[in-house]
N, C-alpha and C positions, 0 to 999 in steps of 0.2 A: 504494500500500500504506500502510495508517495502520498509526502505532505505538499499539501498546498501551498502556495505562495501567490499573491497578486503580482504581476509584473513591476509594479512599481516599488515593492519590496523589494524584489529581488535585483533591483537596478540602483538602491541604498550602495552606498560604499561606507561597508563596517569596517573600522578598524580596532584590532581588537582592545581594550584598556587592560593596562598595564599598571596599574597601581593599586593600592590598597582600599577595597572596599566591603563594606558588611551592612546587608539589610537588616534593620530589627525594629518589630511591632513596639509603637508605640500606644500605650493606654490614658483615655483622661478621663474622668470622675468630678464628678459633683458632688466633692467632701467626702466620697467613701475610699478613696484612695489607700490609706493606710488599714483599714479592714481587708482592701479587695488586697491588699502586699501581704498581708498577713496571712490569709485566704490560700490565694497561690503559692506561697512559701512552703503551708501545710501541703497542700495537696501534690505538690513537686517535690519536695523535699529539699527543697533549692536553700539557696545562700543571698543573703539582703549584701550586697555589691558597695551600695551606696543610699545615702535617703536624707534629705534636706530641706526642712521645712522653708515655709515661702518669706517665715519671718527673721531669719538665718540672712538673707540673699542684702545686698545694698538699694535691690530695688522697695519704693515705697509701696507699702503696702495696707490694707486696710484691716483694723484690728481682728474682724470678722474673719480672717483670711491669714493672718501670721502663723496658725498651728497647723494650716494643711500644706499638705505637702509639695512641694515646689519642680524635686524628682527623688526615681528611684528607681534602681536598678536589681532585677531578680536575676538569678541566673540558676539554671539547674540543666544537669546535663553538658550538652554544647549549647547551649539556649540561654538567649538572654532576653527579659523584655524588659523595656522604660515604660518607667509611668507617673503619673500626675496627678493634682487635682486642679479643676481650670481658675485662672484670676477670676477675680469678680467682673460681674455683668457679661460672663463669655461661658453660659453653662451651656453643657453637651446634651447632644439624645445621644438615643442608639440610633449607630449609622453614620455619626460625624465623633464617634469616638476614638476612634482608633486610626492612629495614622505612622506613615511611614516613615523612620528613621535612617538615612544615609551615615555610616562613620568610615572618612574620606581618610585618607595620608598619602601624598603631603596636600598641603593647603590651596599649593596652586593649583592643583586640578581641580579642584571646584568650582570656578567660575563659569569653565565652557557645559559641563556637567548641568548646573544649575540655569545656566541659559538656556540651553539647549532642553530640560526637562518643565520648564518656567515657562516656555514658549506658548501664548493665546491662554497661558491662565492668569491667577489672578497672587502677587505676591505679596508676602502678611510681611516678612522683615526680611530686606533683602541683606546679603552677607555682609558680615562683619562679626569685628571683634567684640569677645563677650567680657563681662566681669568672671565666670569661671573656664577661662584661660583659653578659650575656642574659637577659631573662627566657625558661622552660626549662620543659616537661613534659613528661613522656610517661605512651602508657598503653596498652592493650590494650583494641579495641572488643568488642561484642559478635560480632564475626560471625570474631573473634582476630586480629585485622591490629594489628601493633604501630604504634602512632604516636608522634613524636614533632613537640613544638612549639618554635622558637624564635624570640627578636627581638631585633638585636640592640639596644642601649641606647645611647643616646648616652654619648660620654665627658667 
């Protein structure tokens, strides 16, 4: 059985990349964040990576909002997911929760990456450097898959 291809596929010139990348699901939460880590933990048996509340960051924040969770990182197995609870005035359903995390090396390949995948969508924070030590973007494609991009930076 041959796979299909449309011609204009198949008239793409891929070339293949060559640097360091890793997809992994991101989760966001409407304040259950730290339940839904705890949750997953048990049931994976996983290792909590990393986990930071939002009241922790330099960003201003509203008191309502300083003890949830900013990120956090599960890991069990080869498996890792990030995950959240949203700023204020930006709560999630199902179906706009879960988005995709790019982790890039080195930094400079993220530009054409991110242009090239940003293209006819719509961009929430185009790249740049972060308070914890990344260059950082994200953005919504055209087909609405939220992505985000990050590297970390050396210190």
């Amino acid at each position: 059985m041959a796979f299909y291809q449309p011609a204009f596929i198949q008239s793409l010139p891929l070339t293949p990349i060559v640097f360091y990348m890793k997809l992994i699901a991101y989760l966001n939460f409407n304040g259950q964040c730290e339940e839904a880590l705890n949750f997953y933990r048990a049931c994976f048996r996983g290792t909590i990576l990393q986990f930071s509340r939002m009241g922790d960051s330099p960003m201003p924040v509203p008191d309502t909002h300083k003890n949830k969770i900013m990120h956090a990182r599960l890991k069990f197995g080869e498996n890792i997911i990030y995950m959240s609870d949203t700023l204020a005035g930006n709560e999630t359903t199902v179906g706009n929760n879960i988005s995709l995390s790019l982790e890039i090396n080195p930094p400079g390949k993220m530009k054409d990456l991110f242009a090239r995948l940003s293209e006819g969508g719509k961009i929430i924070m185009p790249l740049q450097d972060t308070f914890w030590n990344a260059r950082f973007g994200q953005f919504i494609d055209k087909f609405g898959i939220e992505w985000m991009m990050n590297c970390d930076l050396k210190k």
